[in-house]
C-alpha positions as CSV (number, residue, x, y, z in Angstrom):
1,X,-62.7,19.8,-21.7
2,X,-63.4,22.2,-24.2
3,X,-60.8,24.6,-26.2
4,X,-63.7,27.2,-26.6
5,X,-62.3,30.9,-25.3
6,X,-64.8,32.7,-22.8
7,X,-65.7,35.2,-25.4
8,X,-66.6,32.8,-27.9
9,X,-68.5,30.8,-25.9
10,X,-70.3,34.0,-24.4
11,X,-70.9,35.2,-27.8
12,X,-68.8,38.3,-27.8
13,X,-65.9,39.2,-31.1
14,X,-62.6,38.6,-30.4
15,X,-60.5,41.2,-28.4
16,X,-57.8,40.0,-29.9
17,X,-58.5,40.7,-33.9
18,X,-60.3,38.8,-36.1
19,X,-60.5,35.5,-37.5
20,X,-60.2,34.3,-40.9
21,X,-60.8,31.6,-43.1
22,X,-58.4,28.5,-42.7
23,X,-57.9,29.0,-39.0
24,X,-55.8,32.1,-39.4
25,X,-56.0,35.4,-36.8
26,X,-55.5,38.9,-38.1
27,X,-54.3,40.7,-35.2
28,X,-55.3,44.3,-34.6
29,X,-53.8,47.0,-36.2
30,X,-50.9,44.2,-37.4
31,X,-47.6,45.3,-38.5
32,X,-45.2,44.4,-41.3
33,X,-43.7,41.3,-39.8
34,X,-47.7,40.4,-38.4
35,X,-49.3,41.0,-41.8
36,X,-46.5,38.7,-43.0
37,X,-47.1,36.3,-40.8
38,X,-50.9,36.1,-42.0
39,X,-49.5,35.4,-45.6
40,X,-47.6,32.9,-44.9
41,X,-50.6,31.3,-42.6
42,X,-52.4,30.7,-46.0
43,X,-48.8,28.7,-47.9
44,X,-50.0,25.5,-46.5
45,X,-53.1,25.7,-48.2
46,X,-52.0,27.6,-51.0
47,X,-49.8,24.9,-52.0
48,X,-52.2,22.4,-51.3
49,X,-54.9,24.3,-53.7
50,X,-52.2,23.7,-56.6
51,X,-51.7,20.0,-56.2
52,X,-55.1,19.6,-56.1
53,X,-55.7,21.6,-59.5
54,X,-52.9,19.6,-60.6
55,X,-54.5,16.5,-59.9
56,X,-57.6,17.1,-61.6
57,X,-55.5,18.7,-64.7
58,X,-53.0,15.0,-64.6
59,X,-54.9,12.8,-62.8
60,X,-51.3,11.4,-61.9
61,X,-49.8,9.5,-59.2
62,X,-47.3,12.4,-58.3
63,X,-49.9,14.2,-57.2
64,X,-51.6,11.3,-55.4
65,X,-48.3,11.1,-53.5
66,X,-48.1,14.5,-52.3
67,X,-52.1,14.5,-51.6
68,X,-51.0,11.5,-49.4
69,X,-49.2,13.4,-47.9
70,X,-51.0,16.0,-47.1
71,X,-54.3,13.8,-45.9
72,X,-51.8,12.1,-43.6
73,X,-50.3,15.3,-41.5
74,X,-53.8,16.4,-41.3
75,X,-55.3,13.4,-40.6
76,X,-52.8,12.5,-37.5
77,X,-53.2,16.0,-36.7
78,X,-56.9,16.3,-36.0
79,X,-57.1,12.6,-34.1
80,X,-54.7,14.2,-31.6
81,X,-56.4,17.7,-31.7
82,X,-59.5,15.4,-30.6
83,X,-57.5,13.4,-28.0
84,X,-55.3,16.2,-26.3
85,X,-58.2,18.7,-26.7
86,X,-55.5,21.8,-25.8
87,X,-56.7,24.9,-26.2
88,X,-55.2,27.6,-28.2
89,X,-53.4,31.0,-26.4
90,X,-55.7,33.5,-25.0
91,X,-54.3,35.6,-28.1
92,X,-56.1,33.6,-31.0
93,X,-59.6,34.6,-32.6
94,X,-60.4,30.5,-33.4
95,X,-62.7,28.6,-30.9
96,X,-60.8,25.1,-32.4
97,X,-58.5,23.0,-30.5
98,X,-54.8,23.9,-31.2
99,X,-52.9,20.6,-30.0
100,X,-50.7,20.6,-32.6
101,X,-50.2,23.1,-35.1
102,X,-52.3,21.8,-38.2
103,X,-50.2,24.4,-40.3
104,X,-47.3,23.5,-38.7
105,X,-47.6,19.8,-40.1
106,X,-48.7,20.7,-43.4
107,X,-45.9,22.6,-44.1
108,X,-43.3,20.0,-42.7
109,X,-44.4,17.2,-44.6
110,X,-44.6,18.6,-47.7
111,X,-41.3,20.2,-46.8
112,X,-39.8,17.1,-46.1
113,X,-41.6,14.7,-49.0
114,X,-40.4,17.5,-51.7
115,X,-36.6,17.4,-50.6
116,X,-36.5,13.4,-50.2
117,X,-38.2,13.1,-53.2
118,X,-35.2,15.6,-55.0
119,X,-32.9,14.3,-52.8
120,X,-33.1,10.9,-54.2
121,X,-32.6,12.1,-57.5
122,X,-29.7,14.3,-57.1
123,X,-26.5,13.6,-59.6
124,X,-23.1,13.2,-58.1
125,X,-21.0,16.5,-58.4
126,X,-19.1,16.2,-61.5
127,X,-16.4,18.3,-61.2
128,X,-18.6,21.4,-59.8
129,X,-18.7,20.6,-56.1
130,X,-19.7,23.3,-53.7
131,X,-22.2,24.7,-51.9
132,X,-23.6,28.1,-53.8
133,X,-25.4,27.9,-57.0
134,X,-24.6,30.5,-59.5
135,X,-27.5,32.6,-60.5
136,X,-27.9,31.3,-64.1
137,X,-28.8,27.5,-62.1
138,X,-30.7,29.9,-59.7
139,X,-32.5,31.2,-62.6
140,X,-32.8,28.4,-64.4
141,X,-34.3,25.9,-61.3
142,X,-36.9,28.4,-60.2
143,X,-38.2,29.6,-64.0
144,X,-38.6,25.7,-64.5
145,X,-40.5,25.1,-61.2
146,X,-42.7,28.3,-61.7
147,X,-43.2,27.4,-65.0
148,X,-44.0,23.8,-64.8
149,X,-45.2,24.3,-61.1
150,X,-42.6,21.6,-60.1
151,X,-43.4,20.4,-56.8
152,X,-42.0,17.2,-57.9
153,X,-38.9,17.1,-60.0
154,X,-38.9,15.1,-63.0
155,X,-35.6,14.4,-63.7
156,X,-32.7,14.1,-62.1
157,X,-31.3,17.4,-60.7
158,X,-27.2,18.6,-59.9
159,X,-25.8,19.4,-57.0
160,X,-26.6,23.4,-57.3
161,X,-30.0,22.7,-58.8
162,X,-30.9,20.8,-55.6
163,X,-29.5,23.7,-53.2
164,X,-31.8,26.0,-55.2
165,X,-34.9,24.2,-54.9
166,X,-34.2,23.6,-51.2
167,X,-33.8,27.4,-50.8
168,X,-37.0,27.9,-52.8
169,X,-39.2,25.1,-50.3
170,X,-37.4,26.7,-47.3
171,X,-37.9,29.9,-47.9
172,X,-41.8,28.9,-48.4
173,X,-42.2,26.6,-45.4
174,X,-39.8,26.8,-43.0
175,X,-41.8,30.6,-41.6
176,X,-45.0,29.0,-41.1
177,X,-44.5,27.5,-38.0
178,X,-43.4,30.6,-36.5
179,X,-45.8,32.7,-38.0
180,X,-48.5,31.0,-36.2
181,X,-46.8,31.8,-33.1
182,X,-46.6,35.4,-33.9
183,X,-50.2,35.9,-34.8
184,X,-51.2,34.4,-31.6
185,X,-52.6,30.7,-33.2
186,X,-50.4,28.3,-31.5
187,X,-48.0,27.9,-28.7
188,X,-44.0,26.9,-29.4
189,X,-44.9,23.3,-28.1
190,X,-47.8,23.0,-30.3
191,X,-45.9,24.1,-33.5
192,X,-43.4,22.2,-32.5
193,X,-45.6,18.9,-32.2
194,X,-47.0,19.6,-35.5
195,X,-44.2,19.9,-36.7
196,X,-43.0,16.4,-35.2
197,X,-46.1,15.4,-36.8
198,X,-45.6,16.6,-40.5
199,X,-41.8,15.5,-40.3
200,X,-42.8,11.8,-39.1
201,X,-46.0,11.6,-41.7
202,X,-43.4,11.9,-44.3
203,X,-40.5,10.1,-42.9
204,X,-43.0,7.5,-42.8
205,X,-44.9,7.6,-46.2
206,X,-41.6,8.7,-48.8
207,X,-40.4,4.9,-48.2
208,X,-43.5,3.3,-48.9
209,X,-43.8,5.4,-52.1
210,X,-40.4,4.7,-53.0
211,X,-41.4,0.5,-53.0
212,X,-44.4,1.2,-54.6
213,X,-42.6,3.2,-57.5
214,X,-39.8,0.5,-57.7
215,X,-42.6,-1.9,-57.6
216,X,-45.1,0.2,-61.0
217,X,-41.9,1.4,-62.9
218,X,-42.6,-0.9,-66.0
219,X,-45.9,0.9,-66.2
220,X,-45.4,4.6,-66.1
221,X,-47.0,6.5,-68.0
222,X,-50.1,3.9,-68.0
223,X,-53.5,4.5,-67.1
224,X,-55.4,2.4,-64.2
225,X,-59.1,2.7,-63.8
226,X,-59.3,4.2,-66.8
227,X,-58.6,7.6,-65.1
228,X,-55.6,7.8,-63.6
229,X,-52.0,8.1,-65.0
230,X,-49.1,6.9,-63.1
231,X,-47.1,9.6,-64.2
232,X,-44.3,9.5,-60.7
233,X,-41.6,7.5,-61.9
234,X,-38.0,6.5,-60.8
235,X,-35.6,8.9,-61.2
236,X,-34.1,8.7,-65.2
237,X,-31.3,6.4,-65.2
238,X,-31.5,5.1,-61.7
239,X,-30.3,2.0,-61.7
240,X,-29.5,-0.2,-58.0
241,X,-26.0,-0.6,-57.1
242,X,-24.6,-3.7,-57.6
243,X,-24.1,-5.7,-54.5
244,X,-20.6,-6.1,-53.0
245,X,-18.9,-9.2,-51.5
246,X,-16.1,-8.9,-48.7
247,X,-14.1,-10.7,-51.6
248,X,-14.8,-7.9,-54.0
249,X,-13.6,-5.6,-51.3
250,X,-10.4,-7.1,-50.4
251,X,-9.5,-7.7,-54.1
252,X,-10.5,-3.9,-54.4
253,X,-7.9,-2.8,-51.2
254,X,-5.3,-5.0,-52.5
255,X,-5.3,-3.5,-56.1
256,X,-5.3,0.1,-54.9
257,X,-2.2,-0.8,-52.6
258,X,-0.4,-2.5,-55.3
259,X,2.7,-0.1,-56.4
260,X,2.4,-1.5,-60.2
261,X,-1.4,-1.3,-60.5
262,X,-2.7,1.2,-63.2
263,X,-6.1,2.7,-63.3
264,X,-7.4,3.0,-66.4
């Protein structure tokens, strides 16, 4: 079965509009919302661009994670593009199989990888619980991550700092699934299966990277074939919790019930 369109394979131009590097259609005459859509075709890759320049800047492990990542959503991706061998909707300019959304993965790992990553170095709320950020930590959060081009945090973050940088990643990833629906690439089931795909690449690689960091944390900041710089450490001050005993626990219960105990 091939996923060549008729007109492709009869050597005509698309009807449909045109198609452009990285497996992205311009429609004809496209609107706002399609032009848009185009954009945010190319975040994926964009992103991807900039880890790579900041690996051969580093030379770190951070970026070795995230490139991980990446390899893995593609890589998954194009064994079941080859498998499946789905075509893409009669709409799309690109002759390539589209079962699942390649973009759709992309984005959804590195969307997930990035918010586990800062999730597991977010700070109790100390006194400032809620849910919106004032715009100084709004401010703040993305001048550091545009500055440092922070795809990683490197130390930990509050409560509001972490709702910024979610909103910052979500606002970047979260439309590219559906913009390849609106410019005619994929179908809702195959973004939604590459999006499976990019959620379960990282669900799957964050814990391994989180044993291998437990595992190298005496020797950050290291090199290892003379190269490379593990440079992705724990989070600062993380320590494990202590483990608890059903003893501890009762003894625990019994002094919070006891009229004459005192907290100090």
């Amino acid at each position: 079965m091939s996923c060549e369109p008729s007109w492709y394979v009869s050597g005509l131009p698309c009807p449909n509009g045109e198609a452009l590097p990285l497996e992205v259609t311009s429609p004809n005459d496209p609107n706002f919302w399609q032009t848009s859509c185009v954009i945010y075709g190319y975040v994926p890759w964009g992103v991807s661009f900039a880890i790579a320049l900041l690996f051969i800047i580093y030379r770190g492990t951070r970026e070795i994670a995230l490139g991980i990542t990446i390899g893995l959503a593609v890589g998954i991706s194009q064994i079941i593009k080859a498998v499946v061998e789905e075509p893409r909707p009669s709409t799309s300019c690109l002759h390539t199989c589209g079962m699942p959304s390649s973009h759709s993965a992309v984005s959804m790992a590195l969307f997930t990888f990035l918010i586990l990553d800062a999730g597991y170095r977010l700070l109790p709320p100390n006194g400032e619980a809620g849910f919106i950020p004032g715009w100084k930590t709004m401010t703040q959060t993305t001048w550091k991550m545009i500055k440092g081009l922070s795809f990683l945090t490197f130390s930990p973050v509050s409560q509001f700092e972490f709702y910024t940088y979610f909103a910052i990643w979500a606002f970047a990833f979260m439309p590219v699934p559906i913009s390849r629906a609106i410019v005619g690439d994929h179908s809702p089931t195959q973004i939604l299966a590459g999006g499976i795909v990019g959620w379960g690449s990282a669900m799957i690689w964050f814990p391994i990277c989180v044993q291998i960091r437990k595992s190298l944390r005496d020797h950050v900041g290291k090199k290892f074939l003379w190269i490379f710089v593990h440079n992705y450490d724990m989070p600062e001050g993380w320590k494990p919790l202590p483990k608890t005993t059903p003893s501890d626990v009762n003894e625990a219960s019994d002094f919070i019930r006891r009229p004459d105990s005192t907290l100090v």
